[in-house]
C-alpha positions as CSV (number, residue, x, y, z in Angstrom):
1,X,0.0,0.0,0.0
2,X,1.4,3.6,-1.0
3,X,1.6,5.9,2.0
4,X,-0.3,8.9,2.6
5,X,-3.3,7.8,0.8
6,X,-6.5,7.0,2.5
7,X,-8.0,3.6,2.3
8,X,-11.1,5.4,1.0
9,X,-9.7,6.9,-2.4
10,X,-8.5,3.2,-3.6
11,X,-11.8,1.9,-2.8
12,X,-13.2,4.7,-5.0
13,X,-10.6,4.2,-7.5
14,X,-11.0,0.2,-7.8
15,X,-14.9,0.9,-7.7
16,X,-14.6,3.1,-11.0
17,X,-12.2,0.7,-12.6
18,X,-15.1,-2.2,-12.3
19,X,-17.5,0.1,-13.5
20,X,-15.8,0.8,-16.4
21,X,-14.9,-2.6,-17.3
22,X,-18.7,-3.3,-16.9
23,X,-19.1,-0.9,-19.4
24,X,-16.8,-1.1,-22.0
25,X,-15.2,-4.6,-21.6
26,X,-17.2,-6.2,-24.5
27,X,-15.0,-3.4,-26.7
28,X,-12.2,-5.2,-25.4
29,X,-13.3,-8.3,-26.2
30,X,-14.7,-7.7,-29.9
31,X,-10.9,-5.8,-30.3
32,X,-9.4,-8.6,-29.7
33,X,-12.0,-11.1,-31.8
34,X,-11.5,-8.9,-34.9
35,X,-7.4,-9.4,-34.3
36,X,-7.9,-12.9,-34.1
37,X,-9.9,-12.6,-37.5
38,X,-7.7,-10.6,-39.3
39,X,-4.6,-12.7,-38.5
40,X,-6.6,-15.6,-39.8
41,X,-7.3,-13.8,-43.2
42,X,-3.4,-13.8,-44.0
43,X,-2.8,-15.1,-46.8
44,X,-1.8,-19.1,-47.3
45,X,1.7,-20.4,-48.4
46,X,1.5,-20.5,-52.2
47,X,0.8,-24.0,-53.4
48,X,1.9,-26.1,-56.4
49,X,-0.3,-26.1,-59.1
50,X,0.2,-29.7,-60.9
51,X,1.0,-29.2,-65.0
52,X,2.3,-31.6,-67.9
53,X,6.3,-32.2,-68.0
54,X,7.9,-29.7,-70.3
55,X,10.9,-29.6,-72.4
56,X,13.5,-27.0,-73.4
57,X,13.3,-24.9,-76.4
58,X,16.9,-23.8,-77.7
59,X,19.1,-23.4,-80.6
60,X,21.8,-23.8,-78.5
61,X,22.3,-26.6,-76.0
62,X,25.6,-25.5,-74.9
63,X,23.7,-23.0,-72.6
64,X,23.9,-23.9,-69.0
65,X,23.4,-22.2,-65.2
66,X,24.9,-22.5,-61.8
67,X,20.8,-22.5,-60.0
68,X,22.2,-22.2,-56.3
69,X,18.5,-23.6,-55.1
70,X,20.2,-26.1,-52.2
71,X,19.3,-23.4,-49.6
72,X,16.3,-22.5,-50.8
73,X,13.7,-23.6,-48.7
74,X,10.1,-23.0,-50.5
75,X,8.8,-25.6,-53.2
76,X,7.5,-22.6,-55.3
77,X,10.7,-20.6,-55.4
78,X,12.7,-23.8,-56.6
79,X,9.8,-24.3,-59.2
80,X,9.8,-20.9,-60.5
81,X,13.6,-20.4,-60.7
82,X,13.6,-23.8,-62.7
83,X,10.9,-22.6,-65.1
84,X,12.6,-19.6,-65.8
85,X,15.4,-21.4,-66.4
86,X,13.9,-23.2,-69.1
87,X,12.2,-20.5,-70.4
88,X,15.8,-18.6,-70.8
89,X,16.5,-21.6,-73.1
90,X,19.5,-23.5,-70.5
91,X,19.3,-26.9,-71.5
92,X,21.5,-27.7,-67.9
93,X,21.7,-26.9,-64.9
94,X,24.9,-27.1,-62.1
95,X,23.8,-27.5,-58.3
96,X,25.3,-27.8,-54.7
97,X,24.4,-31.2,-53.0
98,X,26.6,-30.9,-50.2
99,X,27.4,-34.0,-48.2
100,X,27.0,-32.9,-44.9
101,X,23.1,-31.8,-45.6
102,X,22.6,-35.2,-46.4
103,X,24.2,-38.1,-44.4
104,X,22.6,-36.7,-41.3
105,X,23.8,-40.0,-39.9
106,X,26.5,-42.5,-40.3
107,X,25.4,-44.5,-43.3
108,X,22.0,-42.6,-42.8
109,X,20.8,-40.1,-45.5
110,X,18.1,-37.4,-46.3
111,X,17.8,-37.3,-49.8
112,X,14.2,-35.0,-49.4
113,X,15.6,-31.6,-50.7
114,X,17.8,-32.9,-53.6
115,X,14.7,-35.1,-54.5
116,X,13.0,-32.2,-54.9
117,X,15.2,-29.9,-57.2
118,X,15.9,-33.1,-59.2
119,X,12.5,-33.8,-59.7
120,X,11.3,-30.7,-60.3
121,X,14.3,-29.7,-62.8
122,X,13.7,-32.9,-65.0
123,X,10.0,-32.1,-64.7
124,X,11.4,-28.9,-66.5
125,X,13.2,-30.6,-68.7
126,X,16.5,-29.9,-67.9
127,X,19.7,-31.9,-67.5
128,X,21.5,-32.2,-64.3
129,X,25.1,-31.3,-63.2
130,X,25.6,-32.7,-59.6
131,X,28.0,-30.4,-57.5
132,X,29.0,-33.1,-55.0
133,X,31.0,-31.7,-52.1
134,X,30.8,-29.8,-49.1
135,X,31.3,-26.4,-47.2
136,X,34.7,-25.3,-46.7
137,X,35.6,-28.7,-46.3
138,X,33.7,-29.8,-43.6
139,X,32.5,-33.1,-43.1
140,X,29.3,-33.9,-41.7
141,X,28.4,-33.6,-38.0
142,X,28.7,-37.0,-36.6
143,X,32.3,-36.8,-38.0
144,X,33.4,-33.8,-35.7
145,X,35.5,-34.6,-32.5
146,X,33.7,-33.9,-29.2
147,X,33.8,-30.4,-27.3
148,X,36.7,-31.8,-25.2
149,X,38.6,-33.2,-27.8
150,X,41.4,-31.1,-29.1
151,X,42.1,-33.0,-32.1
152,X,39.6,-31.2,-34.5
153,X,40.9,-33.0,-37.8
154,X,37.8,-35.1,-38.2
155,X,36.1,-31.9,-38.6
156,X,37.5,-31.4,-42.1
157,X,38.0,-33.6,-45.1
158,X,40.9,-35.2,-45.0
159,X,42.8,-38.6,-46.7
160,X,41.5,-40.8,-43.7
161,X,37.7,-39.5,-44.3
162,X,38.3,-39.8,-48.0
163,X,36.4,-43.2,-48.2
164,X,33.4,-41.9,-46.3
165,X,32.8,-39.0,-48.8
166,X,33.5,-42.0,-51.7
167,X,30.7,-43.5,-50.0
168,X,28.6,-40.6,-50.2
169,X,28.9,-40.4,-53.7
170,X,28.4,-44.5,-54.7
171,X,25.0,-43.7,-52.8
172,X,23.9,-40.1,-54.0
173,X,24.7,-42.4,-58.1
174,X,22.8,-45.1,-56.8
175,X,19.2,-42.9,-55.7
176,X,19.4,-40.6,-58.6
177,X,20.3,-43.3,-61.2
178,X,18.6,-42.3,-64.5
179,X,17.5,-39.1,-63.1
180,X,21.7,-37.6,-62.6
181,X,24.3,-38.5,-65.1
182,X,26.9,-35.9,-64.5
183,X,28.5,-35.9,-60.9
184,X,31.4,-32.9,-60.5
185,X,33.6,-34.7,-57.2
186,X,34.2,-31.3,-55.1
187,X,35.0,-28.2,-56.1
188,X,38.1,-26.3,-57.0
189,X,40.6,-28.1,-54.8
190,X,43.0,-26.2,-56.4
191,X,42.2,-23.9,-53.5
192,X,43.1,-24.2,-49.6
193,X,39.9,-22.4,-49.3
194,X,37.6,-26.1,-50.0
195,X,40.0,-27.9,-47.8
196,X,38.8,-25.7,-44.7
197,X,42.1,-23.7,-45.4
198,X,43.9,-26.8,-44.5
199,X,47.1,-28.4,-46.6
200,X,46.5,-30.4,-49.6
201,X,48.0,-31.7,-52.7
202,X,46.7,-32.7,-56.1
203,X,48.1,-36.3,-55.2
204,X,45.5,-35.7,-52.1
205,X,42.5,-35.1,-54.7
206,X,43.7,-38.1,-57.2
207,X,43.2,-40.2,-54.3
208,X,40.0,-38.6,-53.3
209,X,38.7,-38.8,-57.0
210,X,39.5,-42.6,-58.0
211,X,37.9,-43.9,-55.0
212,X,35.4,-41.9,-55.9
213,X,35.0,-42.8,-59.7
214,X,35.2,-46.1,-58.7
215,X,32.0,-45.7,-55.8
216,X,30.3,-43.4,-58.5
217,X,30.6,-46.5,-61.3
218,X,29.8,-49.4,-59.2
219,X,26.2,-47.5,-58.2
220,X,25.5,-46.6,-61.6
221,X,27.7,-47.9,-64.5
222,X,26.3,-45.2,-67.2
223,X,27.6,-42.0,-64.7
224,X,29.8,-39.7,-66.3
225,X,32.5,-38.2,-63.6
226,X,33.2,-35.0,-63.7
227,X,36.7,-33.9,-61.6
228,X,38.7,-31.2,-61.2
229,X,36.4,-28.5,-61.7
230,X,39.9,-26.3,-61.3
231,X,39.7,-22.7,-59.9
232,X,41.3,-20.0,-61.9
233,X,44.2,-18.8,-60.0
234,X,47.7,-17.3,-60.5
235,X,48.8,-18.5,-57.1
236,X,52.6,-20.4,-57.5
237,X,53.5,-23.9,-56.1
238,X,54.4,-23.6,-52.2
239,X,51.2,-21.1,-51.7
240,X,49.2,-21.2,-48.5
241,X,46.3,-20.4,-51.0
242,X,46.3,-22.7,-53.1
243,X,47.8,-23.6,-56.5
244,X,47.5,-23.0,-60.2
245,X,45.6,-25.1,-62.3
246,X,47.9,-25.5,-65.0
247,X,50.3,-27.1,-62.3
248,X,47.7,-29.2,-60.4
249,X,46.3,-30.6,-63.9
250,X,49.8,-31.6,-64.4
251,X,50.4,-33.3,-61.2
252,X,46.8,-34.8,-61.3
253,X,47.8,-36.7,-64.6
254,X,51.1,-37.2,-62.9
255,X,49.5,-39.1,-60.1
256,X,47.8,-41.4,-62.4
257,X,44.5,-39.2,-62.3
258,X,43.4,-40.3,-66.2
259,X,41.2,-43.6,-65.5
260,X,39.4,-41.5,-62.9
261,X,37.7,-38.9,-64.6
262,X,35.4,-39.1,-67.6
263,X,35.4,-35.4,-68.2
264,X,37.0,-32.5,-66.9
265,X,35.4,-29.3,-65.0
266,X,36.6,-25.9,-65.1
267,X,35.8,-22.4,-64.4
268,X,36.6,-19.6,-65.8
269,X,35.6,-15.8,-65.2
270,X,36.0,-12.8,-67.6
271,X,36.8,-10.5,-64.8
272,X,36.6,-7.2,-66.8
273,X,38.2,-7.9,-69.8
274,X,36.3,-9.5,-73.0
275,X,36.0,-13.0,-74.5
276,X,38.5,-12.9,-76.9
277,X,41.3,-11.7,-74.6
278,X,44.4,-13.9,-75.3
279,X,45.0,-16.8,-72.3
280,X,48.3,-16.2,-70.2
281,X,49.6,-18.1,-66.9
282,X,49.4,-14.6,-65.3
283,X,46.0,-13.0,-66.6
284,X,42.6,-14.6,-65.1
285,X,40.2,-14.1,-68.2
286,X,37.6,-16.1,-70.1
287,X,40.4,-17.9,-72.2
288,X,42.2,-18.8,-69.4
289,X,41.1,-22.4,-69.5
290,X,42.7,-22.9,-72.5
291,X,46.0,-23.4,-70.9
292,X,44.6,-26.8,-69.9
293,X,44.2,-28.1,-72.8
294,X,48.0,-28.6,-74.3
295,X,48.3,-30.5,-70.5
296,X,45.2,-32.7,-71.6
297,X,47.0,-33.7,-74.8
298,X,50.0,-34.3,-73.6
299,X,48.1,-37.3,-71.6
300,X,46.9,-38.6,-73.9
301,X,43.3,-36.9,-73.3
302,X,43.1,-34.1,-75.7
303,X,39.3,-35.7,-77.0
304,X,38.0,-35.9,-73.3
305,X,35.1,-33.8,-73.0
306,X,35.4,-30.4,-71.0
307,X,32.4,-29.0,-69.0
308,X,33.0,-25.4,-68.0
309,X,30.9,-25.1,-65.1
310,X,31.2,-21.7,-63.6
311,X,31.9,-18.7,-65.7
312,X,30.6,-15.2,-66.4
313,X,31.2,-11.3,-65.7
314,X,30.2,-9.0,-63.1
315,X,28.5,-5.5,-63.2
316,X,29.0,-4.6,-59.6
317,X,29.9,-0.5,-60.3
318,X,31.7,-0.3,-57.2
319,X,34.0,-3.2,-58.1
320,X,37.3,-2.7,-60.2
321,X,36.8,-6.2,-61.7
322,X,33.3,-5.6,-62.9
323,X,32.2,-4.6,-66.1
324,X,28.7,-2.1,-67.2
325,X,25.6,-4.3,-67.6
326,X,25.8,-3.6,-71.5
327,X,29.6,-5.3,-71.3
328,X,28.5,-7.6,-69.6
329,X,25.6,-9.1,-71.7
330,X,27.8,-8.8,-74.7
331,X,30.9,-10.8,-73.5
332,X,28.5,-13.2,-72.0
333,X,26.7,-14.0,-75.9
334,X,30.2,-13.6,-77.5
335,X,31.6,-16.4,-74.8
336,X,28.7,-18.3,-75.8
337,X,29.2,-18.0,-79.9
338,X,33.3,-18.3,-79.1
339,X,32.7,-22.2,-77.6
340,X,30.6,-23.1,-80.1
341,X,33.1,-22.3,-83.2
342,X,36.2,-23.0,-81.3
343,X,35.8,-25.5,-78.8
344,X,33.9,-28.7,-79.6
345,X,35.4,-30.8,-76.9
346,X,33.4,-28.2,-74.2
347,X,29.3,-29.6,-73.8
348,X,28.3,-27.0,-71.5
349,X,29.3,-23.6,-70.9
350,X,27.8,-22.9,-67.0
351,X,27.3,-19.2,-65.6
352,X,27.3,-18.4,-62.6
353,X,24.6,-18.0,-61.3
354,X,20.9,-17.6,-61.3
355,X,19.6,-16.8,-58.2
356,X,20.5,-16.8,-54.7
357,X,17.2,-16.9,-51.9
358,X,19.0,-14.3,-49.9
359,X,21.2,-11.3,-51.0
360,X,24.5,-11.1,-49.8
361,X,25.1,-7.4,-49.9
362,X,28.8,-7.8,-51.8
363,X,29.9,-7.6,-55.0
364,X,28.5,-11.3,-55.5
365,X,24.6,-10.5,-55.9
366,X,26.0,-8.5,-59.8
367,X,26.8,-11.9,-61.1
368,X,23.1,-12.8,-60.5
369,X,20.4,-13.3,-63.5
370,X,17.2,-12.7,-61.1
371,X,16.9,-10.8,-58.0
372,X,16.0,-12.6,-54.8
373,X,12.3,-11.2,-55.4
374,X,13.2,-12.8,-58.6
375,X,13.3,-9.2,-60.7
376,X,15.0,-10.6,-64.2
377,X,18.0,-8.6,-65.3
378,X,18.7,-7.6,-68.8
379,X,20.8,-10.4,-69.6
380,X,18.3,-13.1,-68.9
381,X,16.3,-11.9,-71.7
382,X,19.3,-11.3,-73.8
383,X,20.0,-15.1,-73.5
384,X,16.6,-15.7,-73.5
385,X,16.4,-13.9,-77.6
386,X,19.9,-16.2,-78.3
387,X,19.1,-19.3,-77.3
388,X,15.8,-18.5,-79.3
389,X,17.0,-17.4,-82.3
390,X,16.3,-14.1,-81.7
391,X,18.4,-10.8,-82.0
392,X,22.2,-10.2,-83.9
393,X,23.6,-13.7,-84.5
């Protein structure tokens, strides 16, 4: 009780309060009713509409697109980034199936979210490129050490977890047999970066990738292994970074890497100069990947196809390696029309990338085709007109 105040003023005061919740209480209650209404009159989650299988119109097959849909969450946002897809024209498309989403448990896999993006791709009618690997070279959770363990290597990928991922991979070729033909074993391990900015070798990655292959084949005899998939880089043997492709490639072969691959990935970005700049060891541009190729003959597999799965330009205007979006749609046809005359060994030209569901406020989001509010950018209809026939041949 407050002092100084008479017992009689707080019995008036809590006599007026009941009075006027006798009075107006029901405009509390019908207040509150209508909120209850209203928040019931939002609207549902957007639902698939069931329609007949489609198929891809293009003049030019080589057309292909890094989609980025394994952390997209919503059915209908996978679905309408694969329609527009097709509609652009891609025949293909390259996508992330990281291992640790997947074997949840030893031997134990959730295949529900890569069933759904291959389903609803081939119900698009488009091809899939399997990106099989993981983030930053982590391995899944019921790999990692305990919290009192100091010895934090199983975290990470490493030769004694090699046959694990293998197994991975014999049973990702096994569920989607018929439905995925092209499987890409990691991703640029050229770079410290995918190893969880730990050491490895190309001799590392050989080992990685033949017992691989040879998991990949036994699950599904008709699967065509991708490897390398080779970052562009100028970095020098005895980097912390990493290494250049030219010299991996080189000491992949050396290691007896041929048997284990059926094609070879690479990727290869514009930066800011065009498609026809002339390749060098110590330029990163479009032609870049050609350096590979002299290394690929040399072993005897100068006819072995070539799948250049990431490529494009940027038109960030704050970044020095970007180009205008003008610049960019052009070197992106002229890359296109440059494969198809020069290079018929390479079955898909990939760029990077579609969509992502959420921005990442860098330089990244200019390389994108649709916005995350999927808001099409001038090249997806410039594509759109090529692979239709459409425009200046």
């Amino acid at each position: 009780m407050l002092p100084n105040r008479p017992l009689l003023e707080y019995a008036f005061l809590a006599g007026r309060g009941t009075r006027w919740l006798r009075e107006h209480g029901w405009l509390v209650l019908r207040s509150v009713f209508c909120a209850y209404l209203l928040l019931q009159l939002a609207p549902a989650p957007a639902r698939l509409l069931p329609y007949p299988p489609q198929i891809v119109t293009t003049e030019h097959p080589l057309v292909c697109i890094h989609t980025r849909l394994t952390d997209e969450v919503e059915d209908i946002k996978i679905q309408r980034s694969l329609q527009l897809v097709r509609e652009m024209g891609a025949s293909t498309i390259v996508d992330f199936f990281p291992w640790p989403y997947m074997e949840v448990n030893k031997d134990q896999y959730d295949w529900h979210h890569p069933d759904r993006i291959i389903s609803m791709a081939r119900h698009e009618g488009l091809q899939v490129i399997a990106r099989l690997g993981t983030v930053l070279g982590a391995t899944p959770d019921w790999m990692h050490a305990g919290p009192n363990d100091p010895d934090k290597s199983p975290n990470y990928i490493s030769p004694e977890t090699f046959a694990n991922y293998a197994k991975f991979v014999g049973a990702f070729a096994a569920h989607f047999r018929g439905q995925v033909n092209k499987i890409i074993i990691w991703n640029e391990p050229n770079l410290s970066l995918e190893w969880g900015f730990r050491p490895s070798t190309p001799e590392d990655y050989v080992q990685l990738l033949k017992l691989s292959y040879l998991a990949a084949h036994e699950a599904n005899p008709d699967v065509e292994v991708l490897g390398g998939a080779l970052a562009p880089t100028a970095e020098p043997e005895g980097s912390a970074n990493g290494l250049n492709e030219m010299a991996y490639l080189e000491r992949m072969y050396q290691a007896g890497a041929a048997p284990y691959f059926d094609a070879l990935a690479v990727h290869t970005y514009g930066l800011n100069q065009p498609p026809d700049a002339e390749p060098a060891p110590d330029q990163i541009n479009f032609r870049r990947f050609e350096l590979l190729m002299p290394i690929m003959q040399k072993y005897g597999d100068g006819n072995k196809p070539v799948y250049i799965t990431e490529s494009g330009w940027n038109e960030d205007p704050r970044w020095t390696k970007a180009v205008r979006p003008g610049q960019r749609v052009q070197y992106t046809l002229d890359s296109f029309r440059y494969i198809e005359q020069k290079w018929p060994t390479v079955k898909n030209l990939c760029i990077w990338y579609f969509r992502l569901p959420v921005p990442t406020l860098n330089y990244v989001d200019y390389y994108a085709f649709a916005t995350t509010e999927f808001r099409l950018k001038p090249i997806y209809s410039a594509i759109q007109d090529y692979t239709q026939g459409k425009g200046t041949p």
